[in-house]
C-alpha positions in Angstrom: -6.3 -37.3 50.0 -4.3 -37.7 52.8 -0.7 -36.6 53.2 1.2 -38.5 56.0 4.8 -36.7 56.1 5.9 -33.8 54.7 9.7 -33.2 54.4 11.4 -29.6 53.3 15.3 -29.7 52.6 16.5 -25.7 51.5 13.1 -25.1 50.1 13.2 -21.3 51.5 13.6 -20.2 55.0 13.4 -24.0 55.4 16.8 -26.0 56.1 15.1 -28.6 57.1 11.8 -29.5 58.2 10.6 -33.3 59.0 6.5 -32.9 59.8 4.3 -36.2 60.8 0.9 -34.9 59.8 -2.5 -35.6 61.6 -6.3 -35.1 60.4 -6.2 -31.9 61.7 -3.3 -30.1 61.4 -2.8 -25.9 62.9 0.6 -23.8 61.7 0.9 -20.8 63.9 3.6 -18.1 64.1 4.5 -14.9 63.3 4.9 -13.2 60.1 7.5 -14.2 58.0 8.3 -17.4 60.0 7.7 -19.7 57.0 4.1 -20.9 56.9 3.1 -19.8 54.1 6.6 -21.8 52.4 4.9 -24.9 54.0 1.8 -24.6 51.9 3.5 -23.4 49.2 5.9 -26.5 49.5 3.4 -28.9 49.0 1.9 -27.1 46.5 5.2 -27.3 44.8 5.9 -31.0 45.5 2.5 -32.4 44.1 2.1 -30.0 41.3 5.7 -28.6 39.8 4.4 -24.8 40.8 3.4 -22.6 43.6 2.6 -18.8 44.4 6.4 -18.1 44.0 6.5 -19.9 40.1 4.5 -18.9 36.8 2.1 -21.2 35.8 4.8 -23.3 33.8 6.6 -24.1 36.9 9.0 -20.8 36.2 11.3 -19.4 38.7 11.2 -22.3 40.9 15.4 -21.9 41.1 14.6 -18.9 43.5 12.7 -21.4 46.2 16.3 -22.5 47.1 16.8 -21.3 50.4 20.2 -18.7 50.1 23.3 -20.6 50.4 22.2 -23.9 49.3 22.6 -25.3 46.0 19.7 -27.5 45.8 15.8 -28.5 47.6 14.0 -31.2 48.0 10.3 -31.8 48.7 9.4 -35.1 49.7 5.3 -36.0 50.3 4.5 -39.2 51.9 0.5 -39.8 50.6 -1.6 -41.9 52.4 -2.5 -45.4 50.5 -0.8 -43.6 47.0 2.7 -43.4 47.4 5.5 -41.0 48.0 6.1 -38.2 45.7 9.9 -36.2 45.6 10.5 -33.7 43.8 14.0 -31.8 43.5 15.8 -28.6 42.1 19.7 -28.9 40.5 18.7 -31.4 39.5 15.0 -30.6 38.4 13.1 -34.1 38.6 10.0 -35.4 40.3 9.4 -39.3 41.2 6.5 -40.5 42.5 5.8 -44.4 43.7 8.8 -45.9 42.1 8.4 -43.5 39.0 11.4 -41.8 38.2 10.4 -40.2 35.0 9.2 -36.9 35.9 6.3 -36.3 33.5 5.3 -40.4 34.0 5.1 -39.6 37.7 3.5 -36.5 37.3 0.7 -38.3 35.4 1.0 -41.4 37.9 0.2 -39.3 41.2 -2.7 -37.2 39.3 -3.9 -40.9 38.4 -3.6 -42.2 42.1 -5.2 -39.0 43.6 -8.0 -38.9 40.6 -7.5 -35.6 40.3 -5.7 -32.8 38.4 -3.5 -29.9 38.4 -6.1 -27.4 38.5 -8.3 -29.0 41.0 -5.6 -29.9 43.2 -3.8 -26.5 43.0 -7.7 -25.0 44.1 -8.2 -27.2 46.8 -5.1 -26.3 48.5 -6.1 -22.8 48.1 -9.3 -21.3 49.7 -8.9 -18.0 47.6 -8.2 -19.5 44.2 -12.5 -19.9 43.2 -12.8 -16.1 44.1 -9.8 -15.0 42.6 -10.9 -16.6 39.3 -12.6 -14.4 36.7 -16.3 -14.6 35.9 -15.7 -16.7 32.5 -13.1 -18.5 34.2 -15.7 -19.6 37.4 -18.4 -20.8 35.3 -16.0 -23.1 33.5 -14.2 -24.5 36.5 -17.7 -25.0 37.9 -19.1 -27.0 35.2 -15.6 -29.3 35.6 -16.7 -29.2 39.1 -20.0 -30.7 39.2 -19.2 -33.0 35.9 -21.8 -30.9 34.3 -21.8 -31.4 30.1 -23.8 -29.7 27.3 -24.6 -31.6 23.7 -27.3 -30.9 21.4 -29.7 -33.0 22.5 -29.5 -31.7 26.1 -30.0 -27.8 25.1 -32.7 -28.6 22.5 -34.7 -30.3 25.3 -34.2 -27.4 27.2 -35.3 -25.3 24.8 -38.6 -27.4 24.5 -38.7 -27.1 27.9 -38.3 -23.4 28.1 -40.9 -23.0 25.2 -43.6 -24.7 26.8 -43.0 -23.1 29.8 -43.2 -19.4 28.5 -46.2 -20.3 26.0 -43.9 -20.0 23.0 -44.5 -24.6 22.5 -46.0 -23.9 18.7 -42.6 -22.4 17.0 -40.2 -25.1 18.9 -39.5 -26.6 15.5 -38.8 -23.3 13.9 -36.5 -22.4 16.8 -35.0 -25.9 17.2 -34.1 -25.4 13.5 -32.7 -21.8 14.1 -30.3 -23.4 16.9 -29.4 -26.1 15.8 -26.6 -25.2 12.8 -24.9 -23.1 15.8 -24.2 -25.5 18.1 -20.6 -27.7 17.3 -21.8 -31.1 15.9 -20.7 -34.1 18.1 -19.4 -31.9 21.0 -19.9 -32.2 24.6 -19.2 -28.5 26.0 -18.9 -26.8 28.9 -20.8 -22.9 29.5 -18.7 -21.4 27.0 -21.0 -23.2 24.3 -24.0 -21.6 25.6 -21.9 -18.1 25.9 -21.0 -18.2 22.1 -24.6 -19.6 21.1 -26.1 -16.6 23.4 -23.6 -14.2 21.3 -24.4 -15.9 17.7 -27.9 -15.0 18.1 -27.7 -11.5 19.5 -25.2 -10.7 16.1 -28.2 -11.9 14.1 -30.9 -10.2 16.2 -28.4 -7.3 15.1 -28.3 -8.3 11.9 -31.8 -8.8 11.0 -33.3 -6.0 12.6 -30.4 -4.0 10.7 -31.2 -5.5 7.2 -34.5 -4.7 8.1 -34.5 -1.4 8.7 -32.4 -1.2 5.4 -35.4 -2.9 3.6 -37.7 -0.2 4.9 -35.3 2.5 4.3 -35.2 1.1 0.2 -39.0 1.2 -0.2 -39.6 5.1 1.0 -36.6 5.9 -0.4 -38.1 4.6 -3.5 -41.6 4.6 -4.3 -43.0 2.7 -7.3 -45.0 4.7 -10.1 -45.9 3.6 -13.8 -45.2 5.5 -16.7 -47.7 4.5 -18.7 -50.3 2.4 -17.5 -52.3 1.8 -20.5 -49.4 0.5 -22.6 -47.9 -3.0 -21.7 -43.7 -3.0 -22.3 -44.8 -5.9 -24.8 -46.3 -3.4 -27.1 -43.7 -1.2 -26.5 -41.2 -3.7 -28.0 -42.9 -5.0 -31.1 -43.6 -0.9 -32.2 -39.3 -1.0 -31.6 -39.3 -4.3 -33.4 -40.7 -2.6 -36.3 -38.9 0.5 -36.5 -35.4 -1.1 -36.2 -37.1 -3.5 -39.0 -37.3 -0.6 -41.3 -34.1 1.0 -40.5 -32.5 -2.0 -40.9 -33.9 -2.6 -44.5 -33.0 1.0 -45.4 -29.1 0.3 -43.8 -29.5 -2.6 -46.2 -29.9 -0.6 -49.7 -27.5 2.4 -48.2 -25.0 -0.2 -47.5 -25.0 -1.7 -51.3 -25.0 1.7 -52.0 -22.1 2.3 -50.2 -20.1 -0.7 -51.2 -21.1 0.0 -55.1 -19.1 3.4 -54.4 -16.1 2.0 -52.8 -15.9 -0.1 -55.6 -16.2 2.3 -58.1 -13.2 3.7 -56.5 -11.2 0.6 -56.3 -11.6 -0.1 -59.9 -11.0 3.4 -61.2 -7.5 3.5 -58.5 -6.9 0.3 -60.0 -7.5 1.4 -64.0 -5.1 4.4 -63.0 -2.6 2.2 -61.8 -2.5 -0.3 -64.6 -2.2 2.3 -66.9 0.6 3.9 -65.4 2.4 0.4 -65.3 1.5 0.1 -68.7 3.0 3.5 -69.9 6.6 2.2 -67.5 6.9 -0.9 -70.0 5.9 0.9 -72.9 9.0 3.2 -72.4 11.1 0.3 -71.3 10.9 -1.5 -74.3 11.1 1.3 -76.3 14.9 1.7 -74.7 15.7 -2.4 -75.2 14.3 -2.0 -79.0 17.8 -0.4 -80.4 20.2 -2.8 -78.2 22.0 -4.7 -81.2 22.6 -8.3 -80.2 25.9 -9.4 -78.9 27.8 -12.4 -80.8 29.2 -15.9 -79.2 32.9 -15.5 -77.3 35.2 -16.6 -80.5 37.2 -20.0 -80.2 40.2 -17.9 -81.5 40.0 -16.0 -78.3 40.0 -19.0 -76.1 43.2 -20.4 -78.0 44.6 -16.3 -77.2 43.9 -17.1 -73.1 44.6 -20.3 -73.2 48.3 -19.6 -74.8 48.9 -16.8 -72.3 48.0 -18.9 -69.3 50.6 -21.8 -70.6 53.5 -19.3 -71.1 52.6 -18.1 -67.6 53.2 -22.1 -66.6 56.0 -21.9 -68.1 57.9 -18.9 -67.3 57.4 -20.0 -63.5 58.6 -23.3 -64.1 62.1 -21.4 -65.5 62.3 -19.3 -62.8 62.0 -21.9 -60.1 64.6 -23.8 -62.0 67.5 -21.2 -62.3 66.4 -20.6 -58.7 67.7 -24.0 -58.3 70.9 -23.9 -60.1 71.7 -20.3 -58.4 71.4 -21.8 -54.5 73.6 -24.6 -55.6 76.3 -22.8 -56.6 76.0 -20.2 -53.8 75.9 -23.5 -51.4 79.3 -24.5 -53.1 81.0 -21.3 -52.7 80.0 -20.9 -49.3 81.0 -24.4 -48.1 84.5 -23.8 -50.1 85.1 -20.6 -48.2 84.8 -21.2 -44.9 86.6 -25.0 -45.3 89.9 -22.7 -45.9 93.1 -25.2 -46.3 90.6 -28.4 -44.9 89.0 -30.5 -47.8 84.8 -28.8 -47.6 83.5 -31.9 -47.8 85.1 -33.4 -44.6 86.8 -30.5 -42.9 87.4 -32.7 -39.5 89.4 -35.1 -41.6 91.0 -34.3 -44.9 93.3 -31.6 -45.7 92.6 -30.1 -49.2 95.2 -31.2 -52.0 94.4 -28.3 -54.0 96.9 -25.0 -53.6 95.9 -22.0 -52.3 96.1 -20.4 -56.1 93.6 -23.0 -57.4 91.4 -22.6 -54.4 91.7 -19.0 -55.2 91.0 -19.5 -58.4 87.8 -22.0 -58.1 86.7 -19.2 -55.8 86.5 -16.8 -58.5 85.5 -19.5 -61.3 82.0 -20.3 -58.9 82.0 -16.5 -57.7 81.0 -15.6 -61.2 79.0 -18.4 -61.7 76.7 -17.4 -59.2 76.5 -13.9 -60.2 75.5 -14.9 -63.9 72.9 -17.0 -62.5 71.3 -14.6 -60.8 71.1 -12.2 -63.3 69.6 -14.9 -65.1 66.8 -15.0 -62.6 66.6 -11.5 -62.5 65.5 -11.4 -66.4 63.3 -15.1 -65.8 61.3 -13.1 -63.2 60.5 -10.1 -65.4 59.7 -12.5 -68.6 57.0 -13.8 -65.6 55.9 -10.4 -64.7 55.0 -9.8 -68.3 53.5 -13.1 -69.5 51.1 -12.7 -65.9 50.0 -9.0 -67.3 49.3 -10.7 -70.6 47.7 -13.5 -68.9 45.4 -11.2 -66.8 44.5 -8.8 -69.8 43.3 -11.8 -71.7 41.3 -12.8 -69.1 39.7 -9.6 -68.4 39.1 -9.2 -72.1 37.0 -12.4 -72.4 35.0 -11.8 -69.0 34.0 -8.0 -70.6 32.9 -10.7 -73.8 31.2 -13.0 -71.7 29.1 -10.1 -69.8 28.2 -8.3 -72.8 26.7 -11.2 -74.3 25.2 -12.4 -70.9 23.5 -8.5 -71.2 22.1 -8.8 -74.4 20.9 -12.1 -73.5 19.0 -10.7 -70.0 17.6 -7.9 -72.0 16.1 -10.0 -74.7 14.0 -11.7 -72.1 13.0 -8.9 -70.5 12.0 -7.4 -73.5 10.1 -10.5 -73.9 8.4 -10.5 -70.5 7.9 -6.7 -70.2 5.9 -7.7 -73.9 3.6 -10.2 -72.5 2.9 -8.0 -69.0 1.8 -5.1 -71.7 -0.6 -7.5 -72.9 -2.2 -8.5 -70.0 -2.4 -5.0 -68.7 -4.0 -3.8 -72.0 -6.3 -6.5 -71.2 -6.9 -5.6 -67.6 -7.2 -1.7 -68.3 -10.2 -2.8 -70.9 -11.7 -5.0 -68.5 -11.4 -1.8 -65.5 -12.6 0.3 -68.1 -15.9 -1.8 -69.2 -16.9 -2.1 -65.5 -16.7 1.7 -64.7 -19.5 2.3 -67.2 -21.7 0.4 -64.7 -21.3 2.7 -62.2 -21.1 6.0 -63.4 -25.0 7.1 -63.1 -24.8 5.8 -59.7 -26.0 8.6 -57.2 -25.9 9.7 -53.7 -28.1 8.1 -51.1 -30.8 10.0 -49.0 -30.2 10.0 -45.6 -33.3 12.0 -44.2 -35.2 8.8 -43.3 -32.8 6.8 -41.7 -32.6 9.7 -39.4 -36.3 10.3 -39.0 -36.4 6.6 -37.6 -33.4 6.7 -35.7 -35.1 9.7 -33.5 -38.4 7.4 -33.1 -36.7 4.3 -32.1 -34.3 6.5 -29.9 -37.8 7.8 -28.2 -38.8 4.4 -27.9 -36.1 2.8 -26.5 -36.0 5.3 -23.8 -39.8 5.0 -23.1 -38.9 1.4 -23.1 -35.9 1.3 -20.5 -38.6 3.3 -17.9 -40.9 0.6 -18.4 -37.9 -1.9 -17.6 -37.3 0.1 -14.6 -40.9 -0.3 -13.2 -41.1 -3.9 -13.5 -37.6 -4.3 -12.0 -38.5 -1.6 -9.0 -42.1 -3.4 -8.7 -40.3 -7.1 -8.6 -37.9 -5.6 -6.0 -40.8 -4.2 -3.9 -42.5 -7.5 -4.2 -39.3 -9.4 -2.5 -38.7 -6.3 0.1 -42.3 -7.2 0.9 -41.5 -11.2 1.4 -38.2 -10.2 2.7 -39.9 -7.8 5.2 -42.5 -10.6 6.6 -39.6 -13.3 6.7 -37.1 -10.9 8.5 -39.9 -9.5 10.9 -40.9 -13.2 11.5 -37.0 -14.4 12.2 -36.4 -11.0 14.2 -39.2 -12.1 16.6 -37.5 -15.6 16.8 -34.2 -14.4 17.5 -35.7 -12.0 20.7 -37.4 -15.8 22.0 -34.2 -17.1 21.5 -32.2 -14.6 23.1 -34.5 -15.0 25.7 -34.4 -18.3 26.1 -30.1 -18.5 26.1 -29.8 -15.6 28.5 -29.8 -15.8 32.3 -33.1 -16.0 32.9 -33.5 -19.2 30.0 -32.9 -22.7 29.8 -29.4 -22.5 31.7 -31.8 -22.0 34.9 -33.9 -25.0 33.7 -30.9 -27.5 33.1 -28.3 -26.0 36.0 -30.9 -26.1 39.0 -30.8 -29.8 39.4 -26.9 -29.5 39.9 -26.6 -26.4 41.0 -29.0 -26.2 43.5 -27.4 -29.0 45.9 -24.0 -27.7 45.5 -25.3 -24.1 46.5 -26.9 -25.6 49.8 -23.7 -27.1 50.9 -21.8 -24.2 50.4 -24.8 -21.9 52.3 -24.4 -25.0 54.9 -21.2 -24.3 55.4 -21.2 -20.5 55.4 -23.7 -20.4 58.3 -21.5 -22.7 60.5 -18.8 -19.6 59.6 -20.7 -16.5 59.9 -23.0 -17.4 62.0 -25.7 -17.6 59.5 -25.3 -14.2 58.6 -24.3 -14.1 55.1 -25.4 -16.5 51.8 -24.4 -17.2 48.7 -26.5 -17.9 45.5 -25.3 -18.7 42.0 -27.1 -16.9 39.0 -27.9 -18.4 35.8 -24.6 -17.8 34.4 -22.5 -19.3 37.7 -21.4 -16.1 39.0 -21.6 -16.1 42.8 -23.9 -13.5 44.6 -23.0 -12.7 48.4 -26.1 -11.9 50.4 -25.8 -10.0 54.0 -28.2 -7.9 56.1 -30.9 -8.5 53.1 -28.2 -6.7 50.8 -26.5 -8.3 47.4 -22.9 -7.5 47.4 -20.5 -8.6 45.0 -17.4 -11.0 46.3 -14.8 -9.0 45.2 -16.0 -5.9 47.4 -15.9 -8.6 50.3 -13.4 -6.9 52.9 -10.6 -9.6 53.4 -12.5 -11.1 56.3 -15.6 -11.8 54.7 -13.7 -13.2 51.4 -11.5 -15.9 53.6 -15.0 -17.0 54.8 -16.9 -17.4 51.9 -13.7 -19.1 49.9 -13.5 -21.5 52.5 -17.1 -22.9 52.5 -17.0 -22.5 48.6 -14.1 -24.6 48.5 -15.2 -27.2 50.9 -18.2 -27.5 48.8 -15.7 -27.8 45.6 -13.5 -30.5 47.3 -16.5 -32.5 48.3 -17.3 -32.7 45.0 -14.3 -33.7 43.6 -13.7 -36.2 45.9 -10.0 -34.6 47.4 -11.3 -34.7 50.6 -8.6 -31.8 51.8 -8.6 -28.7 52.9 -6.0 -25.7 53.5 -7.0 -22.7 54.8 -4.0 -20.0 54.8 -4.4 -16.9 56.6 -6.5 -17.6 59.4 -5.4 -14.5 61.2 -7.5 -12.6 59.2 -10.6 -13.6 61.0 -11.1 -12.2 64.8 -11.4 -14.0 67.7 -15.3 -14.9 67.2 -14.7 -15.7 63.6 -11.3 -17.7 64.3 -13.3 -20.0 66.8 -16.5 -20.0 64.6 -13.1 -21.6 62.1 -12.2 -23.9 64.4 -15.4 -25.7 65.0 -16.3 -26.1 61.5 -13.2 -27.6 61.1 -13.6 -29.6 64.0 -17.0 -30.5 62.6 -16.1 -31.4 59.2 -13.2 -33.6 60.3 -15.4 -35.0 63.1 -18.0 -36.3 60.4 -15.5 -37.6 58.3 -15.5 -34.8 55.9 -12.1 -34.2 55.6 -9.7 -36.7 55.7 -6.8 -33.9 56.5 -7.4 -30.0 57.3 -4.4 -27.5 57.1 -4.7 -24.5 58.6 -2.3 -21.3 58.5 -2.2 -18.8 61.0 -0.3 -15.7 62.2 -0.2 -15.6 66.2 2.2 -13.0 68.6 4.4 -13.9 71.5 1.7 -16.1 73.8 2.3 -19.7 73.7 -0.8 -21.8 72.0 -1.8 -24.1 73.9 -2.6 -27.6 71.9 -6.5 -29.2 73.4 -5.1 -32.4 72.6 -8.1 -33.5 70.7 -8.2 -37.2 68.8 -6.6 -36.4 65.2 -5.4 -32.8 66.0 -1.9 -31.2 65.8 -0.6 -28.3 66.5 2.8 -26.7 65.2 4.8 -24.0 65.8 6.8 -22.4 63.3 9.6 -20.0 63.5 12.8 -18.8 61.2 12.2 -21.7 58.6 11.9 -24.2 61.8 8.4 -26.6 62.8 7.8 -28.3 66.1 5.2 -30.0 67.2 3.2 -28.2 70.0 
């Protein structure tokens, strides 16, 4: 990868910065002039995030430079296209592609690459900075390295014959196999959680063990009677409960004999109580004299009272009648005055005042008579309804005294025929308790006597049950014990053979070793061939100086820049980026700085590279530029860049 232009508008100190790019390419100022915004420009441009953003792309609204409302990044890339990406508005095109997740996936496509890989190779640090787990994995993306079934069960073969464990390959093949993913093409992680799988049933077995063990001291085995077979034990209980069962038999005729003894004489007892009830009731019905038919006389009596009810009302509503008429006529005549009452709007009455007078009177008394006349209908009604009602009241009393006499004769008939069946019953009740009166008590003193022997057996039987169960469970604590101790001495192999010193040796030298030499090539160019690096089993990398192992991340600052930078070289070789950028090269002093320089140089010389950046802090002298094919130099100050 190859970037030809880079352009910064407000991206932080940066107003605006127009930079033609070479192979070679050297940043220098002081601190806080804006290199580092370069780098991290770029970074920004190809990627959406830098060291100033969270891994989502976060907080890029505080790259603005202060003042400005907006920044732009613009990367011209050699042979791919050019990539811009802006803030307010947030957006990203790349080669024509103005959709910003499209173009994002269009320039990873032209650069084959990714956002991790790119991210590292413009960042010497980033490999060291990573975390163990973390390394291994980005090294096994690194060097395109895969894990499937097939591949770690020939390296377990491998392994096997190698440590002279060949003839239980099968048994251990079959032990690993279930725990590795079916169909899955992993990177170290799979051997990590394989590794950790079998030291939890290492733990496990050897725990269940040790439980197994603890069972059989805590519980020895002993026999209770070693001449007598439980078989012979359970027919002698066989018998026994026989017996008592026989003798439960007769006590339990017995018993029900006696209960129903006592039903039938409870029963006898209360039929003859009933019996005595209707005896006494129909002793009380036998005196009742019978009660004649209503008389027809009688009925002609009601019926003749309810007619002159009928008719009384009939008078009354009548003189009713005549009595409203005439009170209507007197009424009308009295209020008409000297006008005729029938039209009083139009005719004047021809009679005199006299005769009206007179007519007055005449209707007055009329009316009066007429209503004393109703007066005395209305009583004569009063009385004929008394009548009418005592009549009726009279024949009801009639009709329920004969409806009495009638109910009591047939009770007197059925309380006669349920005194006959009772008699009968109370002989039958009485015939059946003969039966049982000699019937004795029943003697419970053998029933007991066997209930104590069978109780002694079946205790004498339940140890017997407890041997064979404690001798069968010894038996399987004894298979189980050989097939633990057997799969406990598989699991150590296959710890073994998934640990560091295992098959990841056997299957990661052929990839590993190569990449280790480069990166060893390129430390020696750096430190002068005083410090190496190797890679153990598990990809962790192991700094060697002065004969002594010491871990990177106790590296002083120095040493760390170094290694980084020939780690990543190696990485970026093998990913095919073919860039480098190298921030911070003020760390190194002035050997170490020109030791940099040459293996720059060197590596962009042979073709290595196809662009190095490098970042360093310098004081008030003036760099001087060699003027070498393919090199630039830059000065950079307050957010500015010029070409040196």
């Amino acid at each position: 990868m190859k970037i030809n232009r880079l352009y910064l508008q407000n991206f932080r100190s940066h107003r605006e910065s127009d930079i033609s790019l070479d192979r070679v390419n050297f940043f220098l100022g002081k601190n806080n002039a804006g290199k580092t915004s370069l780098l991290a420009a770029l970074e920004w441009g190809l990627t959406g995030r830098c060291y100033w953003t969270d891994k989502a792309g976060r907080g890029a609204g505080d790259l603005i430079k202060t003042g400005a409302k907006s920044a732009t990044v613009l990367a011209d890339l050699a042979g791919a296209g050019l990539a811009v990406r802006t803030m307010n508005p947030n957006g990203f095109t790349f080669d024509g592609e103005t959709a910003a997740q499209a173009a994002q996936a269009k320039l990873y496509a032209a650069l084959q690459t990714n956002e991790g890989d790119l991210q590292a190779a413009l960042n010497v640090s980033a490999f060291l900075a990573m975390s163990p787990s973390e390394q291994k994995t980005y090294l096994f993306n690194v060097l395109d390295l895969r894990w499937d079934i097939d591949i770690v069960l020939a390296a377990l073969r491998e392994w096997a014959n190698r440590s002279g464990h060949g003839e239980k390959i099968e048994r251990l093949e079959h032990l690993v196999r279930p725990l590795y993913p079916p169909k899955v093409q992993a990177g170290p992680e799979v051997l990590d959680a394989i590794e950790k799988k079998l030291r939890d049933l290492r733990r496990d077995t050897k725990r269940d063990l040790q439980r197994i063990r603890a069972a059989q001291e805590e519980n020895p085995v002993s026999n209770p009677a070693p001449d007598v077979t439980l078989e012979e034990v359970l027919a002698q209980l066989a018998e026994l409960r026989a017996e008592r069962d026989n003798i439960l038999t007769m006590l339990a005729d017995r018993k029900r004999s006696e209960d129903r003894r006592k039903t039938l004489q409870a029963n006898y007892e209360a039929v003859r109580g009933r019996l005595s009830q209707i005896t006494d009731a129909l002793a009380g019905l036998a005196g009742q004299a019978p009660v004649k038919p209503f008389a027809v006389p009688d009925r002609a009596v009601l019926d003749g009272a309810a007619a002159l009810v009928a008719k009384r009302q009939a008078g009354v509503v009548s003189l009713e009648a005549e009595w409203r008429t005439l009170k209507a006529a007197l009424d009308a005549l009295s209020k008409a005055g000297s006008r005729c009452p029938l039209a009083p709007d139009h005719i004047t009455c021809a009679m005199t005042t006299a005769k009206r007078i007179k007519l007055l009177e005449d209707l007055a008394a009329q009316a009066d008579a007429k209503a004393a006349a109703v007066e005395q209908a209305r009583l004569e009604l009063d009385q004929a309804r008394r009548e009418n009602e005592r009549q009726k009241t009279f024949a009801e009393q009639a009709r329920q005294a004969e409806r009495a006499a009638q109910e009591a004769e047939r009770e007197k008939a059925r309380l006669q025929a349920q005194a006959g069946e009772l008699s009968r019953q109370a002989d039958d009740l009485a015939a059946e308790l003969q039966k049982y009166e000699a019937l004795q008590a029943p003697d419970l003193s053998p029933l007991k006597a066997l209930d104590e022997r069978i109780a002694k057996g079946e205790a004498f039987a339940d140890k017997m049950k407890a041997y064979q169960q404690a001798k069968a469970q010894e038996d399987t604590f004894d298979r189980d014990t050989v097939a633990l101790t057997e799969d406990l001495a598989e699991y150590e192999l296959l710890v073994k053979a998934f640990g560091p010193d295992g098959i990841r040796r056997c299957v990661l030298a052929n990839s590993l070793d190569p990449f280790t030499a480069r990166v060893n090539a390129n430390l020696a160019s750096l430190t002068d061939g005083e410090y190496s690096v190797e890679f153990s089993p598990d990809m962790s990398p192991i700094v060697k100086h002065a004969g002594s192992v010491v871990p990177a991340r106790l590296l002083s600052t120095s040493e760390q820049l170094r290694v980084g930078i020939a780690v990543q070289e190696a990485i970026a070789a093998y990913l095919g980026l073919r860039i480098l950028a190298i921030d911070g090269a003020d760390l190194l002093d002035q050997d170490n700085r020109d030791r940099l320089t040459g293996f720059v140089l060197e590596r962009a010389g042979e073709g290595e590279f196809e662009q190095v950046l490098v970042f360093s802090t310098v004081g008030d002298v003036q760099p001087v530029n060699p003027g070498l094919p393919g090199f630039k130099m830059f000065r950079v100050e307050a957010g500015t860049v010029k070409e040196i």
